[in-house]
N, CA and C atoms as an extended XYZ file, in Angstrom:
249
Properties=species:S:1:pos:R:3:atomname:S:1:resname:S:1:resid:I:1 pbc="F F F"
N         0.844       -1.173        0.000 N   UNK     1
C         0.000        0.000        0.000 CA  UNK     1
C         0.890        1.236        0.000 C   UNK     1
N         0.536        1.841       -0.646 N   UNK     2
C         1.221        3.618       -0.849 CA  UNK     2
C         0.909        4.511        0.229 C   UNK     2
N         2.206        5.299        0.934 N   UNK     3
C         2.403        5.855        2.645 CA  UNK     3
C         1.219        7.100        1.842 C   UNK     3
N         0.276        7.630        2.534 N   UNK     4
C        -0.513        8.996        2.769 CA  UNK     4
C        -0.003        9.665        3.556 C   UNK     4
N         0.362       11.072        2.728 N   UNK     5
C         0.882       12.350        3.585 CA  UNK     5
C        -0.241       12.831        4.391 C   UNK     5
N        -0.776       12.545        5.604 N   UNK     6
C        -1.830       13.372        6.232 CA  UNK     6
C        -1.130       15.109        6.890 C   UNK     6
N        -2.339       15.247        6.754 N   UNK     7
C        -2.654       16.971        7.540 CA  UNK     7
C        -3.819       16.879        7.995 C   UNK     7
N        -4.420       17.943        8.316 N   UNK     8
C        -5.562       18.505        9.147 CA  UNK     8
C        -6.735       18.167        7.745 C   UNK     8
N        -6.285       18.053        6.803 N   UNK     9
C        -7.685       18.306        5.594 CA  UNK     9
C        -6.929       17.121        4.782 C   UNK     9
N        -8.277       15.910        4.295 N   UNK    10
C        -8.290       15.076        3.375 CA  UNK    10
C        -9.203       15.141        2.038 C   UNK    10
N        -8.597       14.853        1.012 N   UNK    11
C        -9.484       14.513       -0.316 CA  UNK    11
C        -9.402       13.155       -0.638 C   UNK    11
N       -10.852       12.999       -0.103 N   UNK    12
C       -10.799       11.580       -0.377 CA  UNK    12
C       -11.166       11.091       -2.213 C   UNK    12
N       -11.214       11.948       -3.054 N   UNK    13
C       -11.309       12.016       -4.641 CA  UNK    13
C       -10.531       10.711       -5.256 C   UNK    13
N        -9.289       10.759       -4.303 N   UNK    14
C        -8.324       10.144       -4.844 CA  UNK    14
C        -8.304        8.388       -4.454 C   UNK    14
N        -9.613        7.806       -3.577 N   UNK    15
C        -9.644        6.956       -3.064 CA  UNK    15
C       -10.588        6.318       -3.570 C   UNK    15
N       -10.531        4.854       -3.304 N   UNK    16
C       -11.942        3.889       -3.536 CA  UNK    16
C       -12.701        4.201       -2.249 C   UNK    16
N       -14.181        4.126       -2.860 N   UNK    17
C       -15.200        4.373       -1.586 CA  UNK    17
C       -14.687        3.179       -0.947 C   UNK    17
N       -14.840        2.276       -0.800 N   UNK    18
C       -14.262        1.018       -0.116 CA  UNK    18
C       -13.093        1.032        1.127 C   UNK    18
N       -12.131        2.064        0.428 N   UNK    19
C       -11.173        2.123        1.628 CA  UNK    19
C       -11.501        3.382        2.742 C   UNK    19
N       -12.896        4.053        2.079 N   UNK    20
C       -12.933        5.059        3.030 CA  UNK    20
C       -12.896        4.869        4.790 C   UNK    20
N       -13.218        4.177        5.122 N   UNK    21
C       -13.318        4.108        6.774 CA  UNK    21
C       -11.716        3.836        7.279 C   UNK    21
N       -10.935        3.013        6.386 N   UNK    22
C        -9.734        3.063        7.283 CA  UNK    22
C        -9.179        3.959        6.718 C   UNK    22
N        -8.884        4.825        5.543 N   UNK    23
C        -8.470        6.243        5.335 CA  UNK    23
C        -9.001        6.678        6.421 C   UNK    23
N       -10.227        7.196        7.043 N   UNK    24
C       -10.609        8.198        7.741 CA  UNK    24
C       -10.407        7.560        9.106 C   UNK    24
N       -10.116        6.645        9.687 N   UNK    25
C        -9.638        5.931       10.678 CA  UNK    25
C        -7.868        6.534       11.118 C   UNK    25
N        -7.254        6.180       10.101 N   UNK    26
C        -6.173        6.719        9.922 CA  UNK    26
C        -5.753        8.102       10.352 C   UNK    26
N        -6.560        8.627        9.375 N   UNK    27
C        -6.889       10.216        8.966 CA  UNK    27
C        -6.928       10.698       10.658 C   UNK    27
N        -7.941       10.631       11.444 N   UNK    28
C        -8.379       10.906       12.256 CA  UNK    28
C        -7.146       10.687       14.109 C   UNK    28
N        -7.013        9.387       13.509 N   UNK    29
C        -5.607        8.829       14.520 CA  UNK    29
C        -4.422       10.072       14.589 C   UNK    29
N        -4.084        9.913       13.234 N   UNK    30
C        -3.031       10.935       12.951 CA  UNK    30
C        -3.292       12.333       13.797 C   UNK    30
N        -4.296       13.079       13.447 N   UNK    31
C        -4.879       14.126       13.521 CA  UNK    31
C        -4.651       14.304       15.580 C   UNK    31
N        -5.247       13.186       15.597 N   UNK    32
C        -5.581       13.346       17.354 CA  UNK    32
C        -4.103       13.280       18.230 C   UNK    32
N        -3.153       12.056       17.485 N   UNK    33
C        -2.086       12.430       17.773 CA  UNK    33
C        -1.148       13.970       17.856 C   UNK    33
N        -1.504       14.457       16.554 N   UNK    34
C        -0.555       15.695       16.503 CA  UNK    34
C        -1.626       16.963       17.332 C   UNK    34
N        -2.252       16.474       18.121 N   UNK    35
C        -3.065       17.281       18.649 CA  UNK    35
C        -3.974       18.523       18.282 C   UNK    35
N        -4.727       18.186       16.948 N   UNK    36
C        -5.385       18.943       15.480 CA  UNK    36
C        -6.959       18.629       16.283 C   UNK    36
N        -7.320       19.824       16.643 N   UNK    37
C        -8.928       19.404       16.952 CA  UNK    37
C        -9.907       19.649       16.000 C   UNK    37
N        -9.594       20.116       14.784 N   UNK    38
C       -10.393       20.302       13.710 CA  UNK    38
C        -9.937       19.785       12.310 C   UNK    38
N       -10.728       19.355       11.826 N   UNK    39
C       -10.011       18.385       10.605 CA  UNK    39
C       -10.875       18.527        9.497 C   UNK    39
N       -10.629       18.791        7.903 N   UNK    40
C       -11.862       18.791        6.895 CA  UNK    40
C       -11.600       17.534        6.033 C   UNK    40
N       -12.657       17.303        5.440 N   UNK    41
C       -12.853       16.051        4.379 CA  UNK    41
C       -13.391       16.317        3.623 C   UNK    41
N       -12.483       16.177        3.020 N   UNK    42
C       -13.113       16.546        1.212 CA  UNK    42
C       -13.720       14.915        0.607 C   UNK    42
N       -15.258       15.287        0.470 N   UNK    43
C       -15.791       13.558        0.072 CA  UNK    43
C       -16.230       14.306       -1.023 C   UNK    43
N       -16.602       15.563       -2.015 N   UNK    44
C       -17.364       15.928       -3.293 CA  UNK    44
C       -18.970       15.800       -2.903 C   UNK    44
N       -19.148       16.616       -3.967 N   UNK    45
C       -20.598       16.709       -4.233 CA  UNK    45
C       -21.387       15.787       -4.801 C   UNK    45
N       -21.195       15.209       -6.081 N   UNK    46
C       -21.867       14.184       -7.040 CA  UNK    46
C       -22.785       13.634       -5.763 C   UNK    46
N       -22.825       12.565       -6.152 N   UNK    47
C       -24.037       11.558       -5.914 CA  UNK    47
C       -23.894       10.790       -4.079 C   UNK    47
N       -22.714       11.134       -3.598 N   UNK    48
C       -22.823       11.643       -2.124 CA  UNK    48
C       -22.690       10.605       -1.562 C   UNK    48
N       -21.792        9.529       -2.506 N   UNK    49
C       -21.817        7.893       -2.146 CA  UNK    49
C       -20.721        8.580       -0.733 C   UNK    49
N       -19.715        8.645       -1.035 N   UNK    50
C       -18.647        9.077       -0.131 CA  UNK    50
C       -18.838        9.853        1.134 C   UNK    50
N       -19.715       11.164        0.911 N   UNK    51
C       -20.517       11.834        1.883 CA  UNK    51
C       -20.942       10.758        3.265 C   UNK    51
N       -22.146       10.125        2.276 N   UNK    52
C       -22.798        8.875        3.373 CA  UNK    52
C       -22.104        8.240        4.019 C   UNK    52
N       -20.970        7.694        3.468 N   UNK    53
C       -19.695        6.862        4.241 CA  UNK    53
C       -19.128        7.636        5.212 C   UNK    53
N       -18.863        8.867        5.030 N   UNK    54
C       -17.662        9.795        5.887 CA  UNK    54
C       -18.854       10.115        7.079 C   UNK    54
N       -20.430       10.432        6.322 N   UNK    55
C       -21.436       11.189        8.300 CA  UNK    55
C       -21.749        9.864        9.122 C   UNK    55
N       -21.183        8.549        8.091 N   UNK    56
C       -21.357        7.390        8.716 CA  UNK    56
C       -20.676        7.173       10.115 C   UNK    56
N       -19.552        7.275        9.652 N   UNK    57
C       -18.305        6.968       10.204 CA  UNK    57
C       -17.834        7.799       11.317 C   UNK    57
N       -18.131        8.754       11.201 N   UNK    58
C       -18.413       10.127       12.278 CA  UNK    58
C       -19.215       10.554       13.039 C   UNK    58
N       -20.089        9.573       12.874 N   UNK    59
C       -21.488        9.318       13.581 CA  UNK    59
C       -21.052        8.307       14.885 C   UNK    59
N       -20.181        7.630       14.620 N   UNK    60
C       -19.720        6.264       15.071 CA  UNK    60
C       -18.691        5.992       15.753 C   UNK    60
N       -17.367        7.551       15.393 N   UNK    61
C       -16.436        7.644       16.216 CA  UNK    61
C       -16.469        8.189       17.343 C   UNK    61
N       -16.116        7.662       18.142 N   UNK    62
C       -16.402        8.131       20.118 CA  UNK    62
C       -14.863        8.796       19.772 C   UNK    62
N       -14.370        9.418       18.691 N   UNK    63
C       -13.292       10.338       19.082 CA  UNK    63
C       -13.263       11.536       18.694 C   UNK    63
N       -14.774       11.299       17.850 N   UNK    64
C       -15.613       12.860       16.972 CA  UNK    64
C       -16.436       13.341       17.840 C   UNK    64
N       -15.782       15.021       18.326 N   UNK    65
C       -17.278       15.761       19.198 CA  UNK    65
C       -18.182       15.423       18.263 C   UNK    65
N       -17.700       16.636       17.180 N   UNK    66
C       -18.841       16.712       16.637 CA  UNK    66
C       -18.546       17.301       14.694 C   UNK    66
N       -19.620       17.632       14.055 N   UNK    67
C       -19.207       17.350       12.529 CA  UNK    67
C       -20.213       18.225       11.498 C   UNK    67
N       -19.793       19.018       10.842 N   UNK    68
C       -20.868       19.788       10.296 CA  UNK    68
C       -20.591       19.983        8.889 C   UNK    68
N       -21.405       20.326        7.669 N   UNK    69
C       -20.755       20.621        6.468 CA  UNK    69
C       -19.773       21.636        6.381 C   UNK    69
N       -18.542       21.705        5.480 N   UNK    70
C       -18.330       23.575        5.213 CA  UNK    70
C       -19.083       23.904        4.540 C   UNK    70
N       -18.900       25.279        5.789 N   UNK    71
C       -20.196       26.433        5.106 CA  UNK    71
C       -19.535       26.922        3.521 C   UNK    71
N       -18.648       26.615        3.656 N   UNK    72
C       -18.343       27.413        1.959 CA  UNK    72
C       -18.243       26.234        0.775 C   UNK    72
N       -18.471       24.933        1.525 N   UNK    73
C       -18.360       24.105        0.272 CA  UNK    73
C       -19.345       22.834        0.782 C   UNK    73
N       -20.595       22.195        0.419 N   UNK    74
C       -20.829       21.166        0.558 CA  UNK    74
C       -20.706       19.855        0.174 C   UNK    74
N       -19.464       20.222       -0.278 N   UNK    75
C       -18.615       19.273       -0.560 CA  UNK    75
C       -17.739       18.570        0.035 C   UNK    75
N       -17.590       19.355        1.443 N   UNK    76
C       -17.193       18.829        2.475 CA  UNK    76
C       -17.219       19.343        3.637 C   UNK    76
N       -16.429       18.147        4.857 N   UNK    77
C       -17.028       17.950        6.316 CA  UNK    77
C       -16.600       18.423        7.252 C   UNK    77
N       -16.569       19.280        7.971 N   UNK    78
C       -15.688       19.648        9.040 CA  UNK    78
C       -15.642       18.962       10.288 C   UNK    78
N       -14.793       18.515       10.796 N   UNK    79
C       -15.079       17.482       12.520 CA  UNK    79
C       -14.363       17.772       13.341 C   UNK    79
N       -15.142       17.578       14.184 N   UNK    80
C       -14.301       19.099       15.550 CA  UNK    80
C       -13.698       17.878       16.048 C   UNK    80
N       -12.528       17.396       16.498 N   UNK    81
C       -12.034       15.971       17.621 CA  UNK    81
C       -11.791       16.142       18.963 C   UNK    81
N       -12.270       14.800       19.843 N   UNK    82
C       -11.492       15.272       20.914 CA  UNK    82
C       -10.198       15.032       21.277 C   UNK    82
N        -9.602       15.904       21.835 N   UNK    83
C        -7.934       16.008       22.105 CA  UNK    83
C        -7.719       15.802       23.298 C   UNK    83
């Protein structure tokens, strides 16, 4: 598998819906480690397969306060973490 440069903001564009939960598993680990309490996800607009997966998954993590669209793009997610 190919190393992912994480930061505070992911595009998941570049991924199979399939691997989304341990990308954002990952994603999120990383994040909490470097002590990042806010994190964005880029899942796109289209047809919102990815969307559903990511409010899934964030729905589900006991390490997500909490998670809202950006206001400037609904294209993606903002998730506040706890640190």
């Amino acid at each position: 598998m190919e190393e992912i440069d994480l930061s505070f903001e992911i595009d998941l564009h570049y991924f199979s819906p399939k691997d989304t939960d341990f990308i954002l598993n990952e994603f999120i680990s990383f994040n909490i480690m470097k002590g990042i309490k806010e994190v964005k996800i880029i899942h796109g607009k289209g047809k919102s397969v990815k969307k559903h997966a990511v409010i899934r998954f964030l729905s589900s993590d006991v390490r997500v306060k909490s998670y809202h669209d950006d206001s400037s793009n609904w294209g993606s997610t903002i998730a506040e973490l706890f640190v």
